[in-house]
C-alpha positions as CSV (number, residue, x, y, z in Angstrom):
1,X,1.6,-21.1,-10.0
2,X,-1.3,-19.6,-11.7
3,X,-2.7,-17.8,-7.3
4,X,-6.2,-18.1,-6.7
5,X,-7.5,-15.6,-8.8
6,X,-6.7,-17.4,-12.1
7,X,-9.7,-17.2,-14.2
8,X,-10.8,-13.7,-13.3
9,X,-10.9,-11.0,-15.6
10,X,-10.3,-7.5,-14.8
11,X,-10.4,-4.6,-17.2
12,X,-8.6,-1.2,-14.9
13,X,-8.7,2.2,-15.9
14,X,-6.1,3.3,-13.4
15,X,-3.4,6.2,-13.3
16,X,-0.6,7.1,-10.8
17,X,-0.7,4.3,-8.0
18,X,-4.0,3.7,-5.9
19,X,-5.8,2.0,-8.5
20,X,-3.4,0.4,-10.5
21,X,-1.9,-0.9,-6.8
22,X,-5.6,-2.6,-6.5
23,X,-5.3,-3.9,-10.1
24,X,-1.6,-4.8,-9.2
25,X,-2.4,-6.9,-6.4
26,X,-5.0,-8.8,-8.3
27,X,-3.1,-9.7,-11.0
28,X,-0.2,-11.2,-8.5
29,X,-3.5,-13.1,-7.4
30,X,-3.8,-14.5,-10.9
31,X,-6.1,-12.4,-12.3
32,X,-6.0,-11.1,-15.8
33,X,-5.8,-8.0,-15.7
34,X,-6.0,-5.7,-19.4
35,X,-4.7,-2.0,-18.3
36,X,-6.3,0.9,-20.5
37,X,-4.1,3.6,-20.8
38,X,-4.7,7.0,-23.1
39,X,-3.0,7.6,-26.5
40,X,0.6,9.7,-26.0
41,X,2.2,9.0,-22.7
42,X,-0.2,6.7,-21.4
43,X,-0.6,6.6,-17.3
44,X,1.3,9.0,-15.9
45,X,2.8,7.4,-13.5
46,X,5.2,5.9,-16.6
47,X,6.9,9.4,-15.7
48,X,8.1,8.4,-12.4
49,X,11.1,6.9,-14.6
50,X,12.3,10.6,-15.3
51,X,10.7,12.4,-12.0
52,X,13.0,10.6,-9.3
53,X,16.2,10.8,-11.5
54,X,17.6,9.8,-15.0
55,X,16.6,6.4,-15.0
56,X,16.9,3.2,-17.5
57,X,13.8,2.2,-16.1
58,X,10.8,2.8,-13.8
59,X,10.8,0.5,-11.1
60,X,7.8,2.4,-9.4
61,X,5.5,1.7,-12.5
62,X,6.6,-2.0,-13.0
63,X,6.1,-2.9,-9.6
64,X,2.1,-2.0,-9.4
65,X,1.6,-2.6,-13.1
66,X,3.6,-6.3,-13.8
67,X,1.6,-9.4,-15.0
68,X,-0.6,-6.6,-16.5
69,X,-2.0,-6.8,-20.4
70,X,-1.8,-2.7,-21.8
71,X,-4.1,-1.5,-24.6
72,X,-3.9,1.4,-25.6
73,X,-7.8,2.9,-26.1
74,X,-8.6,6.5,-26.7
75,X,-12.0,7.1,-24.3
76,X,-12.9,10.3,-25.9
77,X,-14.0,8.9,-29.1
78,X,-17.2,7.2,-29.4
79,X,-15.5,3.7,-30.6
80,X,-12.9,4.0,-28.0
81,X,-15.3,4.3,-25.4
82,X,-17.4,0.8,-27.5
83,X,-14.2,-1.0,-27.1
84,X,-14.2,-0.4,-23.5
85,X,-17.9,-1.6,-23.5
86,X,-17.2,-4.4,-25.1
87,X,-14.3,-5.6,-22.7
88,X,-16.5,-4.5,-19.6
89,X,-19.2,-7.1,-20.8
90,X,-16.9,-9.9,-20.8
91,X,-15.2,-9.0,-16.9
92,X,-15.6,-9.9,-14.2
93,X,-14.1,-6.9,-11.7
94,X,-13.7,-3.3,-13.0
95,X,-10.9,-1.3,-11.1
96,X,-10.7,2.7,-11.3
97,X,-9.3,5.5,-9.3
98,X,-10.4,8.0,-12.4
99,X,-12.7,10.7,-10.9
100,X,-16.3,10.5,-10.7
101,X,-17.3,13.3,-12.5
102,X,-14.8,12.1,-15.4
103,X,-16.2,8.5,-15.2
104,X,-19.8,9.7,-15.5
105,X,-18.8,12.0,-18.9
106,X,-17.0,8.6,-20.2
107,X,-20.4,6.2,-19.6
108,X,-18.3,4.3,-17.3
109,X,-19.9,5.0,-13.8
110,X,-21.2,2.3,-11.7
111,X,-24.6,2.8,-12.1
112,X,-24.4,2.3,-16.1
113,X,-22.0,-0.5,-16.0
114,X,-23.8,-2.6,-13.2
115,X,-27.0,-1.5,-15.5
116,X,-25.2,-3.2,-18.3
117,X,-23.5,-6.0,-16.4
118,X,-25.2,-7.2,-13.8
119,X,-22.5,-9.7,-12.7
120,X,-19.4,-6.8,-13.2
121,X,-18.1,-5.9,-9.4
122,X,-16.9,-2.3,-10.0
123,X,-14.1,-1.4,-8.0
124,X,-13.6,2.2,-7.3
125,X,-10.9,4.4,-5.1
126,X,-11.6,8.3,-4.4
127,X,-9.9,10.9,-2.9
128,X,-13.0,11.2,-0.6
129,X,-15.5,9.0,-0.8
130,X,-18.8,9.0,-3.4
131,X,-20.9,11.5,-1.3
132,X,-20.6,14.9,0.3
133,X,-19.4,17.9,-1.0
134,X,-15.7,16.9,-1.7
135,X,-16.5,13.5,-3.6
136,X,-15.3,15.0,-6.7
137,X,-12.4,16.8,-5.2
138,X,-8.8,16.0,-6.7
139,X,-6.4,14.2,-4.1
140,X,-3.5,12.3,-4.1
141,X,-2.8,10.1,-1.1
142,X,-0.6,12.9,0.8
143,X,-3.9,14.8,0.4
144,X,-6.4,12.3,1.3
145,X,-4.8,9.9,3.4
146,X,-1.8,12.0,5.0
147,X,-2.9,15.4,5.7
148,X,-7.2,15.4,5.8
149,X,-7.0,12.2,8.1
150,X,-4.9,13.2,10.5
151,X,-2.2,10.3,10.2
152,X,0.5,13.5,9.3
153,X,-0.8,15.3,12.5
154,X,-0.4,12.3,14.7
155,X,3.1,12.1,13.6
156,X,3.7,15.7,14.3
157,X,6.7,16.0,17.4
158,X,5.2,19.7,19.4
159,X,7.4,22.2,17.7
160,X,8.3,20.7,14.6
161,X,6.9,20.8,11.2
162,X,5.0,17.4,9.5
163,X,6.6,15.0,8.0
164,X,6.9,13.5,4.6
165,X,5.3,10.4,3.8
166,X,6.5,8.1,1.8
167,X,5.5,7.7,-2.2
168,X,2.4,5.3,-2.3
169,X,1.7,4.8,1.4
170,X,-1.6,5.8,1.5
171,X,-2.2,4.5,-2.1
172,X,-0.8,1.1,-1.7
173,X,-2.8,-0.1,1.7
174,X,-5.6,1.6,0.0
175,X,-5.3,-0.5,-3.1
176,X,-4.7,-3.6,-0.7
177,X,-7.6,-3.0,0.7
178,X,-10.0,-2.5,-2.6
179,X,-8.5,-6.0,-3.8
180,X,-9.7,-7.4,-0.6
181,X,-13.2,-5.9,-0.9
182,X,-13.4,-6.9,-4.5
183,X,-12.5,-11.0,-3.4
184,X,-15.4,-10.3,-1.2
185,X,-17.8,-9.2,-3.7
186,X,-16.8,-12.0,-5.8
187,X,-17.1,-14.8,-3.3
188,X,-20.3,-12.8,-2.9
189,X,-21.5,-13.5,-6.5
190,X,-21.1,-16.9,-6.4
191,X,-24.1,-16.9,-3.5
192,X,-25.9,-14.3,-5.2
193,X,-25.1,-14.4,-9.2
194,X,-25.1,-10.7,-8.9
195,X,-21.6,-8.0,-8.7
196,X,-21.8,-4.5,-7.0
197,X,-20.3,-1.7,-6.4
198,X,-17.1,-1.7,-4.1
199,X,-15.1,1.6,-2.8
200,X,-12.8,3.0,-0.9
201,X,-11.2,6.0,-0.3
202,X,-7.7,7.7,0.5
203,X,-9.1,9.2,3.2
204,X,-10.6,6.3,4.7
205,X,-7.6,4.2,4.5
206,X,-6.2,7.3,6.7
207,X,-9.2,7.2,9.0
208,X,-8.9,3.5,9.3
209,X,-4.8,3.9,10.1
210,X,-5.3,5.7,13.2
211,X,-8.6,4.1,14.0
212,X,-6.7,3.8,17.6
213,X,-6.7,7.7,18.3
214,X,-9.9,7.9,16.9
215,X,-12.0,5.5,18.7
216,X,-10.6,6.8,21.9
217,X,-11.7,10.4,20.5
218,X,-15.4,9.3,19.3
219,X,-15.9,7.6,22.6
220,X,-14.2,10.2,25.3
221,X,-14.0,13.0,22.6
222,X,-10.2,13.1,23.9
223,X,-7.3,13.4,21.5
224,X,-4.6,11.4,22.7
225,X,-1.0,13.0,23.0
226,X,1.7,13.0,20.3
227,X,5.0,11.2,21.6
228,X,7.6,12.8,22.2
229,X,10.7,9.7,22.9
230,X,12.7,12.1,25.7
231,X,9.1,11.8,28.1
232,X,7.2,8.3,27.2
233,X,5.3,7.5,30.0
234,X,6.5,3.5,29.2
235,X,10.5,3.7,28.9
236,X,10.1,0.1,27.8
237,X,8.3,1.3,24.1
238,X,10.7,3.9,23.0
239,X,13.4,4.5,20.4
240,X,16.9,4.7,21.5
241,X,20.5,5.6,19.7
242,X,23.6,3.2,20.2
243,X,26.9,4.2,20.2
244,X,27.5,3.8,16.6
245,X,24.1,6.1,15.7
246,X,22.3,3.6,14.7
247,X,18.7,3.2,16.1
248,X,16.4,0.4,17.5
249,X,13.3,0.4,19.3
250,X,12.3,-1.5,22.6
251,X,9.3,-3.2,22.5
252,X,7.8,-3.7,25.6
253,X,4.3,-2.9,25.6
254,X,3.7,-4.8,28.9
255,X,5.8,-2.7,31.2
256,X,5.7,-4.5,34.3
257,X,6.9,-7.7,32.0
258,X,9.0,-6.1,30.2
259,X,10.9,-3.8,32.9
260,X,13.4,-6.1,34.8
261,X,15.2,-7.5,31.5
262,X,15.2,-4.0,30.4
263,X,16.6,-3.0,33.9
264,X,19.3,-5.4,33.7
265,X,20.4,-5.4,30.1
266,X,20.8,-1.6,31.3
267,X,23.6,-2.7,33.8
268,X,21.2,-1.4,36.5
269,X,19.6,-4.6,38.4
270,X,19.1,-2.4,41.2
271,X,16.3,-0.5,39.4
272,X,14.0,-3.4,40.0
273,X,14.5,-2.3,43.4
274,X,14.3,1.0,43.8
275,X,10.6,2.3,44.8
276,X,10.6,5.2,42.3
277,X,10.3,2.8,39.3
278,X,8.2,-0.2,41.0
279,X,5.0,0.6,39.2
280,X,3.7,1.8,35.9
281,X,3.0,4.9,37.4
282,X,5.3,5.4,39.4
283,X,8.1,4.6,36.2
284,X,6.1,7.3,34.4
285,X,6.2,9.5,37.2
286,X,10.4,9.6,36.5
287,X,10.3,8.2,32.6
288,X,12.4,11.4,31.6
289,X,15.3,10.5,34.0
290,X,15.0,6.6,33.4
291,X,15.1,7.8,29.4
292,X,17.8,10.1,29.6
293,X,19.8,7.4,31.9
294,X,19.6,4.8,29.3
295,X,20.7,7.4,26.2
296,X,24.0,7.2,28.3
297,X,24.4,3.3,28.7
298,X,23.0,2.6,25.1
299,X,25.6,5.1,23.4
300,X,28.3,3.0,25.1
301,X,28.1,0.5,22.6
302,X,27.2,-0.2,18.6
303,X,23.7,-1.4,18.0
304,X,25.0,-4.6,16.7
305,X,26.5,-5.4,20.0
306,X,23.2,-4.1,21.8
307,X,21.0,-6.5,19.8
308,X,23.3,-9.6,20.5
309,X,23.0,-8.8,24.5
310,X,19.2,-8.2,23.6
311,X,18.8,-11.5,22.0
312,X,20.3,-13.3,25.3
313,X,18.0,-11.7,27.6
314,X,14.5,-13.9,27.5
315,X,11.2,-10.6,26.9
316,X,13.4,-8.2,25.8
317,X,11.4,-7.3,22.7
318,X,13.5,-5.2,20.4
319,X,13.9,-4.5,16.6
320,X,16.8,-2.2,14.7
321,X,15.4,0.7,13.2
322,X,16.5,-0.1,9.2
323,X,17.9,1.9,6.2
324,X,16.8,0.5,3.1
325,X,20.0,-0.8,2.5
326,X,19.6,-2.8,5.8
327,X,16.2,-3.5,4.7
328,X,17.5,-5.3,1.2
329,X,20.3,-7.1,3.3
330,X,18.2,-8.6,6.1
331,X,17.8,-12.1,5.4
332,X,14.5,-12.5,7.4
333,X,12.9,-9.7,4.5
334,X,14.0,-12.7,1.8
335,X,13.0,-15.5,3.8
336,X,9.3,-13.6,5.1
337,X,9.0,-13.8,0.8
338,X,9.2,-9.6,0.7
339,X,11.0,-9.6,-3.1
340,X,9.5,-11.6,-5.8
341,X,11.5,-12.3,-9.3
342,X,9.5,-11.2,-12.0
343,X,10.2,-12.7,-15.3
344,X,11.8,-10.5,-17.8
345,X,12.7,-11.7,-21.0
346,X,15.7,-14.2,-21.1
347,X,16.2,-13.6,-17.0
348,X,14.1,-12.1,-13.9
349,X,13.9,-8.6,-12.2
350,X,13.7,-8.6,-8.5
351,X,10.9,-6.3,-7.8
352,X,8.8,-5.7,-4.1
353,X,6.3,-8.5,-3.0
354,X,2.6,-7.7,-2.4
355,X,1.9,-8.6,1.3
356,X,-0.5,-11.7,1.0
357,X,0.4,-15.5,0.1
358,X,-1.8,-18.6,-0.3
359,X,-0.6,-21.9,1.0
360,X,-3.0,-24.0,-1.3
361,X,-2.8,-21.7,-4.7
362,X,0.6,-19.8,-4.3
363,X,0.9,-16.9,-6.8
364,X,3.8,-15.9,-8.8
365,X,4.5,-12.8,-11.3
366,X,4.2,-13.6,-14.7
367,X,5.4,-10.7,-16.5
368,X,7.0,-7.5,-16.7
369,X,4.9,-4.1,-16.8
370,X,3.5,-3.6,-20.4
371,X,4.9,-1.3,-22.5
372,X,1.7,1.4,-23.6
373,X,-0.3,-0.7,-26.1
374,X,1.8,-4.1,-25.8
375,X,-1.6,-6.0,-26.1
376,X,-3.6,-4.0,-27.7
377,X,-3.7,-6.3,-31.0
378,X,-4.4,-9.8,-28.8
379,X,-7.3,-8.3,-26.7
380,X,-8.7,-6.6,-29.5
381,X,-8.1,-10.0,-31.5
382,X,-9.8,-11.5,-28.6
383,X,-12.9,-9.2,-28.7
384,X,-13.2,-10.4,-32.5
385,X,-11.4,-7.6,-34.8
386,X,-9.6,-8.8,-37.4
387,X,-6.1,-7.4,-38.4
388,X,-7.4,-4.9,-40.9
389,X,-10.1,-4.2,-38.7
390,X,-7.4,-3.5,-35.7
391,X,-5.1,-1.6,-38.6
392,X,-8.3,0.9,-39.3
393,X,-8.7,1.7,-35.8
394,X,-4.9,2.8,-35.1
395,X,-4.9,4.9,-38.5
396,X,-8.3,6.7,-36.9
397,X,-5.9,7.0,-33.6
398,X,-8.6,5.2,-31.6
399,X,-6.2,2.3,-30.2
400,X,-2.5,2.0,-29.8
């Protein structure tokens, strides 16, 4: 199952997550993907392994890096920096989240590449964009994508500090969205016979996430008002606790649908009656009393027997609010194709799908991450250096 991408080749100079999630994603799609990493310890995301605990392994760099080629290439040295040439001439897509100013230095920009390649479709993730006077400001994606763009704000209960986002968030959807853009470009090229420049950035992907506050605030110059779950204006979308402290959430974004089988999954029928809750209004008017009635009925029982009365009821939209233990046990996550088994030597590692399948060229992982330098003999091999040509270049410390 070679996915639709089979064919391509992509050369990515990635480090930490956002671009090598882009390069990721397109070699699930097939791609071939050759990762260049530095001399010594290579991208440093291969020190994830020791930052979140003593671990065997790095599950966090296999999972954006598998079906991956590495060499090993030192950029610094004139030949290193040939090598990379040399591969760039012969790709298709070129995927980076280095910084501009470094890329420049390196002869690797866009403007030189697509000067030397014409059909190369140069892939590119910033903190900030390529213009204005941050584009060569350092960011990670809780700098970019969390905090600048507002998605921490907007999660920001009055009173309370911001959360924490999760590792990779912004850098993952951002690298989703880069692989998207560089299909496009591609499917482009066939028209046109000519690549181009394709980027992103972490704080567009954050711009983009709460594109629903922010097109009410371009177009009314209103902010609209962080929830807070003990007054939503809609008792029907809000996050309750059962008995047993687990959570769920209702989901009834139409509240006049979604009211009575609330109401009577409640135990209180004669809430479809009662003129203070008969509208939209008129439920937000009292949402604070409604809310704090149903905290008593819902902690009466566990939220296992909650979902099976929630299930009976016909538009009562609801969904458990999952550990990641729950997560990995959920048989809908395994059947909706959310773990993949990579291969790995004599068996398979269960590692974290990427979100997109193809019903006519399904995709499948084909290998583990590289080790630093695993293919650095074949691709060189492939560019036409012979063995003691490849042995002279490690002894000048120029590959790996």
């Amino acid at each position: 199952m070679p996915g639709p991408l089979e064919g391509v080749r992509v050369v990515e100079l990635g480090v930490w997550v956002a671009g090598p999630a882009a390069g990721g994603v397109l070699a699930d799609w097939g791609a071939d993907v050759v990762k260049i990493e530095p001399p010594g310890l290579g991208d440093p995301a291969r020190s994830f392994g020791s930052m979140f605990g003593d671990f065997p392994f790095n599950p966090i760099f296999e999972n954006d890096n598998r079906s991956k080629r590495g060499i090993v290439l030192d950029l610094q040295q004139a030949e290193g920096r040939e090598i990379a040439l040399e591969l760039l001439d012969e790709a298709d897509v070129f995927v980076t989240n280095v910084r501009l100013a470094a890329l420049e230095r390196l002869g690797l920009d866009h403007a030189t590449l697509l000067a030397r390649n014409p059909r190369l479709v140069y892939g590119a993730i910033t903190g900030y964009g390529f213009d204005g006077p941050d584009k060569d400001k350092a960011a990670y994606d809780i700098a970019g994508y969390w905090s600048r763009s507002g998605v921490a704000s907007l999660l920001t209960s009055p009173g309370n500090h911001p959360p924490f986002q999760r590792g990779g968030m912004g850098d993952h959807t951002a690298g989703q969205s880069l692989a998207g853009g560089i299909s496009a470009a591609l499917f482009q090229r066939e028209r046109s016979g000519k690549g181009q420049l394709v980027m992103t950035s972490l704080l567009r992907q954050g711009l983009y996430t709460i594109s629903f506050d922010l097109s009410v605030a371009v177009r009314f110059g209103v902010a609209m008002g962080v929830a807070d779950r003990k007054s939503m204006g809609n008792p029907c979308v809000n996050n309750y606790c059962a008995g047993d402290g687990k959570w769920f959430w209702i989901v009834g974004l139409e509240g006049d649908r979604h009211w009575p089988p609330l109401a009577r999954v409640a135990g209180h029928p004669e809430w479809l009656d009662d003129p203070r809750f008969g509208s939209m209004p008129e439920r937000a008017q009292h949402a604070a009393e409604i809310i704090e009635e149903l905290d008593r009925v819902f902690a009466t029982r566990t939220r296992a027997e909650w979902g099976e009365i929630f299930d009976a009821e016909e538009d009562l939209w609801w969904a458990p609010v999952q550990d990641v233990d729950e997560v990995m046990a959920d048989p809908q996550v395994h059947a909706a194709g959310g773990f993949v088994d990579v291969p790995d030597e004599d068996t398979t590692t269960k590692l974290p799908a990427t979100p997109v399948d193809f019903g006519g060229t399904p995709w499948a992982p084909r290998a583990m991450a590289p080790s630093p330098g695993q293919h650095t003999d074949e691709v060189l091999g492939e560019l036409g250096r012979s063995a003691d040509q490849i042995a002279a270049l490690r002894e000048k410390s120029i590959v790996g």
